[in-house]
C-alpha positions in Angstrom: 174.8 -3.7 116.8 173.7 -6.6 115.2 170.0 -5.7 115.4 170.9 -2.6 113.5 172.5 -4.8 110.5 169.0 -6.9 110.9 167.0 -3.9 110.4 169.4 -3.1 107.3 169.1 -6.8 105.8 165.3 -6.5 106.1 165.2 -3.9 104.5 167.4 -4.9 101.6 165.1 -8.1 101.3 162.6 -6.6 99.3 165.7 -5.1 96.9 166.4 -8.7 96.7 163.2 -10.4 96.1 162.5 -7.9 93.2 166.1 -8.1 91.8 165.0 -11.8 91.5 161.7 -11.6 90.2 163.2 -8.7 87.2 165.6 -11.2 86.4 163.2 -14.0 86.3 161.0 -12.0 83.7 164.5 -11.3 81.9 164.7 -15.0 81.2 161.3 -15.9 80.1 161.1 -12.8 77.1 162.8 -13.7 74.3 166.1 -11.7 72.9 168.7 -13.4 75.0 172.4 -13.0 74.2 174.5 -16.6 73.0 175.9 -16.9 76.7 173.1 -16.1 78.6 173.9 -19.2 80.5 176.8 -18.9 81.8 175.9 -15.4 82.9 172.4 -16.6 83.9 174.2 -19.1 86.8 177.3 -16.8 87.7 174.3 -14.2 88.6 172.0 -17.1 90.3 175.7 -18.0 92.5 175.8 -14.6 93.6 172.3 -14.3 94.6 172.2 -17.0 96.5 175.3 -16.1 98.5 173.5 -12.8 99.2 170.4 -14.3 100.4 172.4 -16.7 102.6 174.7 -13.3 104.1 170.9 -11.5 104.0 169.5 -14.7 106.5 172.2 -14.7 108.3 172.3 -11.2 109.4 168.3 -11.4 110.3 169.5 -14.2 112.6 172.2 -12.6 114.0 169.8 -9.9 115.3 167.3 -12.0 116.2 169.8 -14.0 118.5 170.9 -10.6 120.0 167.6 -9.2 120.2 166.6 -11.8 122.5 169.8 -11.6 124.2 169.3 -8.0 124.8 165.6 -8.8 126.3 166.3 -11.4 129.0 168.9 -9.1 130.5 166.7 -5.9 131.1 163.6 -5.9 133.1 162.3 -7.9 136.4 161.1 -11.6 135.2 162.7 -11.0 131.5 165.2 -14.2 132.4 165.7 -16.6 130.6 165.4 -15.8 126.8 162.6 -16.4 125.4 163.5 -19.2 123.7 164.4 -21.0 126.9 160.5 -20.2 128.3 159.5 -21.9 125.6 160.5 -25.6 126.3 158.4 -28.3 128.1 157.2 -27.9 131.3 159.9 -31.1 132.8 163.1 -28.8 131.5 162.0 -25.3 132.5 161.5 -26.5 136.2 165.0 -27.0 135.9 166.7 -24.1 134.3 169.1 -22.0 135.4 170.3 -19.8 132.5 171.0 -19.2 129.0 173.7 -18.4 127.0 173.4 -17.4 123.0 175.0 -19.0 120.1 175.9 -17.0 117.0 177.3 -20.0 114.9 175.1 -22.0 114.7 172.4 -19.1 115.8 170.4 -20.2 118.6 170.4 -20.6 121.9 171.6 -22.7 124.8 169.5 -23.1 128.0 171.4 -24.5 131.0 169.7 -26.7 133.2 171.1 -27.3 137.0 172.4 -30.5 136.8 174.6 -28.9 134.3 173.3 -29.8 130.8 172.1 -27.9 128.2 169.1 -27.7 125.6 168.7 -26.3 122.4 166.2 -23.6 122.5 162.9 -23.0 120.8 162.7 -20.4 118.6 163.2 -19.5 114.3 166.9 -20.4 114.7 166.7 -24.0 113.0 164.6 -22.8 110.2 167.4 -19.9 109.7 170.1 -22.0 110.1 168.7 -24.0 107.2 168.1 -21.4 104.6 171.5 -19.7 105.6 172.8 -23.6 104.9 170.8 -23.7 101.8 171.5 -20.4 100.4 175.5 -20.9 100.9 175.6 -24.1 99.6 173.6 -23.5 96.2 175.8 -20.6 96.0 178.7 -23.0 96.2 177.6 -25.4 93.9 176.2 -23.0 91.0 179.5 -21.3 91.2 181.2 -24.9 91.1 179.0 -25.6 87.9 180.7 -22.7 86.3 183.6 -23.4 86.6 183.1 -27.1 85.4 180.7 -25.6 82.4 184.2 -23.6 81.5 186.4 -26.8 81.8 184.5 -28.6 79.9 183.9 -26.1 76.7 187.5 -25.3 76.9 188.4 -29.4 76.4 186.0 -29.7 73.7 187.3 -26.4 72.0 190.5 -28.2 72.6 189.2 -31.9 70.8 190.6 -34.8 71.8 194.3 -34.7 70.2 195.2 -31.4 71.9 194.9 -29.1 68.8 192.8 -25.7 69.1 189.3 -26.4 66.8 188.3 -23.6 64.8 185.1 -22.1 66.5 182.1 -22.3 64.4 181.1 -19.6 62.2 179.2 -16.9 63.7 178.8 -18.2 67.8 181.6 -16.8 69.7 183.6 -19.2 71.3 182.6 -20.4 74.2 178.6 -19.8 73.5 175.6 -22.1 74.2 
């Protein structure tokens, strides 16, 4: 199931990228509204979050894909990830088991350990990191941006300022 989200979030990618890109040239040409800032980092939050879900899912069927491959077919065991360690640990492994948080894999050795796997999985677990977190923190900036033009709209004794002439309240 999850390889069939994968094969949806790769192809939503390229949506993505060029969603990104129109955007980008919407920022560089002139013509921009007063509060194209606020909007401008509310739509950069969202993005992000969709590029970490995007990641995620790619992972997800990666990690099941290569579940789904070392249990069919003679000499298909362990995952591939597990074939790929040094020579001293795959002389001792026994199995494998997958991880979908963190994505990855674990490959069990007989004296009962276990060893991350080799494989895309840190490099997505990064940008899945990445991508959530700048998501976090744009739509954290927001919501301080707010604060803080809402205090200074306020002034310092508590009494509502008039807003200037001609910029909406609120405006860069």
């Amino acid at each position: 199931m999850f390889v069939l989200l994968m094969y949806g979030a790769l192809l939503a990618v390229p949506v993505w990228a060029v969603a990104v890109l129109i955007k980008l040239v919407s920022v560089v040409l002139p013509g921009r509204r007063p509060d194209w800032a606020r909007d401008l980092m509310l739509w950069c939050a969202a993005m992000a979050a969709a590029a970490a879900l995007l990641v995620y899912v790619v992972g997800l069927g990666a990690v099941q894909w290569d579940a789904h491959e070392a249990e069919s077919g003679a000499g298909s065991a362990p995952a591939e990830p597990c074939r790929s360690l040094a020579p001293a640990a795959s002389a001792h492994l026994t199995g494998h088991e997958p991880s979908y948080l963190p994505l990855g894999f674990r490959c069990l050795l007989d004296d009962g350990s276990e060893i991350a796997g080799a494989g895309p999985y840190t490099w997505l677990n990064t940008l899945t990191v990445a991508f959530a977190l700048a998501a976090v923190v744009l739509a954290l900036a927001v919501g301080f941006r707010d604060e803080f033009r809402a205090r200074a709209e306020r002034g310092t004794d508590g009494a509502a300022r008039p807003a200037t002439p001609g910029r909406p309240p609120g405006a860069d």
